[in-house]
C-alpha positions as CSV (number, residue, x, y, z in Angstrom):
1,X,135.8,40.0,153.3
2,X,134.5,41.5,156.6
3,X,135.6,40.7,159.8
4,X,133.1,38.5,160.9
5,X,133.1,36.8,158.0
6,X,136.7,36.2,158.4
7,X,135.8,35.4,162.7
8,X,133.3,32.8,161.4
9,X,135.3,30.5,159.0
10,X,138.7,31.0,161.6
11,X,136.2,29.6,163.8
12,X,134.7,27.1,161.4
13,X,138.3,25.5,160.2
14,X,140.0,25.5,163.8
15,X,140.6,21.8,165.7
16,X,137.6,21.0,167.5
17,X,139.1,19.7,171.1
18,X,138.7,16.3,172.2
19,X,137.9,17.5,175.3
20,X,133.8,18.5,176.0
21,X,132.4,20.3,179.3
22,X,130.9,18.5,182.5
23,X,129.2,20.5,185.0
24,X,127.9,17.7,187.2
25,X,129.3,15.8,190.1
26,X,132.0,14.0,189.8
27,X,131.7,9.9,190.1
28,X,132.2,9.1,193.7
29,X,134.5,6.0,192.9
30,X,137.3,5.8,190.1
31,X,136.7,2.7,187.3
32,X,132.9,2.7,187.9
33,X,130.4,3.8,185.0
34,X,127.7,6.1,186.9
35,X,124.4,6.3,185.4
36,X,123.5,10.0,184.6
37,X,120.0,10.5,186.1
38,X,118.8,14.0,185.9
39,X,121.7,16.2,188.0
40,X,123.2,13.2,189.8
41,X,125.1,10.2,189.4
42,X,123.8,6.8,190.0
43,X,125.8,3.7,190.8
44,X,125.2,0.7,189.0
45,X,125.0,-3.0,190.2
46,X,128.4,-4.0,190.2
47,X,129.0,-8.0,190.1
48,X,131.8,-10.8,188.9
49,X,129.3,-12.5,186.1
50,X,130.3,-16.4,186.7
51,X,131.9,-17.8,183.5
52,X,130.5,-21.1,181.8
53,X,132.5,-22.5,178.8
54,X,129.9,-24.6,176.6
55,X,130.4,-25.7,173.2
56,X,131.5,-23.2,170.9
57,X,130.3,-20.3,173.6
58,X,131.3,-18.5,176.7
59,X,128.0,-18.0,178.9
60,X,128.3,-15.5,181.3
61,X,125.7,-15.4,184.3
62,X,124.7,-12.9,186.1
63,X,122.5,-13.8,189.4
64,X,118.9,-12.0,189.3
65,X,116.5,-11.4,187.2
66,X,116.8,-7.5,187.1
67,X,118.7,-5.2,188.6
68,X,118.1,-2.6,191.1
69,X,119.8,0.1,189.1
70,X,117.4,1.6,186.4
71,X,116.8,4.1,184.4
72,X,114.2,5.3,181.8
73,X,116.9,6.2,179.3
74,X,116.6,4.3,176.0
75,X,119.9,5.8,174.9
76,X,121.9,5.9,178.7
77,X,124.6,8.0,179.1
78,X,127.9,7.0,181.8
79,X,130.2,9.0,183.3
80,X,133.6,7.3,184.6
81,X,136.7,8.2,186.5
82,X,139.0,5.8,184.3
83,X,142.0,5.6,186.3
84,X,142.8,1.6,185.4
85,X,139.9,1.0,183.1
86,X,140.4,1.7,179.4
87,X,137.1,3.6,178.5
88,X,137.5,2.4,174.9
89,X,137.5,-0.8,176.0
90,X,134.3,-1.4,178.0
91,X,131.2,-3.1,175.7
92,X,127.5,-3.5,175.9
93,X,125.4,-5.5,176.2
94,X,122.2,-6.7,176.3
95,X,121.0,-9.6,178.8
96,X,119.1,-12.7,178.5
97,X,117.0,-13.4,181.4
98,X,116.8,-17.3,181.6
99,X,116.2,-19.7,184.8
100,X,116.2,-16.6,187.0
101,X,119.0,-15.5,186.0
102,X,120.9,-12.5,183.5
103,X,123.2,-14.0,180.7
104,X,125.0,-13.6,177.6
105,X,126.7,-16.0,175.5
106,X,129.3,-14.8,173.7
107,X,130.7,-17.3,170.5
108,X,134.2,-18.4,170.2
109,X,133.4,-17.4,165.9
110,X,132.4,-13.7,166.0
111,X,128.8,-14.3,164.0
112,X,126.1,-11.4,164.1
113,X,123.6,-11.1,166.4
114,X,122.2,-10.9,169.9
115,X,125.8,-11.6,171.2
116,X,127.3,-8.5,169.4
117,X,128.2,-5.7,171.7
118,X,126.0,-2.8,171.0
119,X,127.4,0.3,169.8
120,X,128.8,3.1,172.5
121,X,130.6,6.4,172.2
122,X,133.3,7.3,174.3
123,X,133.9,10.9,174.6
124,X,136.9,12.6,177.1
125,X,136.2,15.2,179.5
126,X,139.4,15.8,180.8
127,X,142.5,13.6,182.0
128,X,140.9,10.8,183.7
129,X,136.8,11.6,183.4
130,X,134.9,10.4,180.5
131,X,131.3,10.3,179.3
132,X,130.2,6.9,177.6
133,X,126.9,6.9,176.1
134,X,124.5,4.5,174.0
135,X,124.5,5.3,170.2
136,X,121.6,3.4,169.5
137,X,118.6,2.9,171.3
138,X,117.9,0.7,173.6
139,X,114.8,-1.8,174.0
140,X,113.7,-2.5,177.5
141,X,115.2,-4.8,179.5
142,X,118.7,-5.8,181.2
143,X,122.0,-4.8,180.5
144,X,125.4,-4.9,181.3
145,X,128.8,-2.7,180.7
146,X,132.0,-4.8,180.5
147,X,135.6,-4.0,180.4
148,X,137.4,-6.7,178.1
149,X,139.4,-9.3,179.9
150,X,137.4,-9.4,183.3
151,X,134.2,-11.0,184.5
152,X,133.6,-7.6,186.2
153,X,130.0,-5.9,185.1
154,X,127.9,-3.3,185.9
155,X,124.3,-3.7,185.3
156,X,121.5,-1.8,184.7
157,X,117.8,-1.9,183.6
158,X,115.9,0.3,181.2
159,X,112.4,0.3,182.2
């Protein structure tokens, strides 16, 4: 067996890290997803979504009918300072817009559908920065990240 050969499958069967490069700024606030928009970071609208019990459903409302942070991405990609927010925690998902403003209703019986969180994959950079993205396309419209057990959300449109 030659020595590349043998370079190639040392290469091949070694650990892959958990770790992955970043070369671009670094978020200017700890526990905020930032938008990745070309070389820069973008800050999302950050808001408390007021909580509405109903029947067997939790609405959650978000004022506005879009908001101000967009991006053409179909599948986004975040990157976070997670110093108290448990990046495999956070969800998406997508908003209804209904009587001016942004909800989502979320059932008190996990059933499929428009309520699910979409799919995300959380990927660590290094001790504290990690780079959440979209695994699935995204339709335009509103949407919202969320970090279980808070009302706290950051929105953000794909146009």
């Amino acid at each position: 067996m030659g020595t590349r050969t043998l370079c190639f499958l040392l290469l091949a069967l070694s650990p892959i890290s958990a770790d992955e490069k970043y070369s671009g700024p670094p978020p200017a606030k700890p526990d905020i997803p930032y938008l990745v928009f070309a070389a820069a970071l973008k800050e999302p609208e950050i808001v408390d979504a007021r909580e509405e019990k109903r029947k067997d459903e939790t609405v959650y409302i978000i004022p506005g009918t879009a908001s101000p942070a967009r991006t053409p991405e179909s599948e986004p990609v975040f990157i976070i300072d997670a110093r108290q927010i448990a990046p495999e925690h956070i969800q998406l998902h997508q908003l209804e817009v209904k009587d001016g403003n942004r909800q989502v209703s979320l059932s008190s019986t996990p059933q499929p559908g428009p309520s699910e969180p979409l799919h995300l994959l959380v990927k660590r950079i290094n001790e504290h920065l990690y780079r959440i993205e979209a695994s699935e396309m995204l339709n335009i419209g509103e949407y919202a990240l969320t970090s279980t057990g808070n009302n706290h959300v950051f929105c953000f449109s794909v146009f």
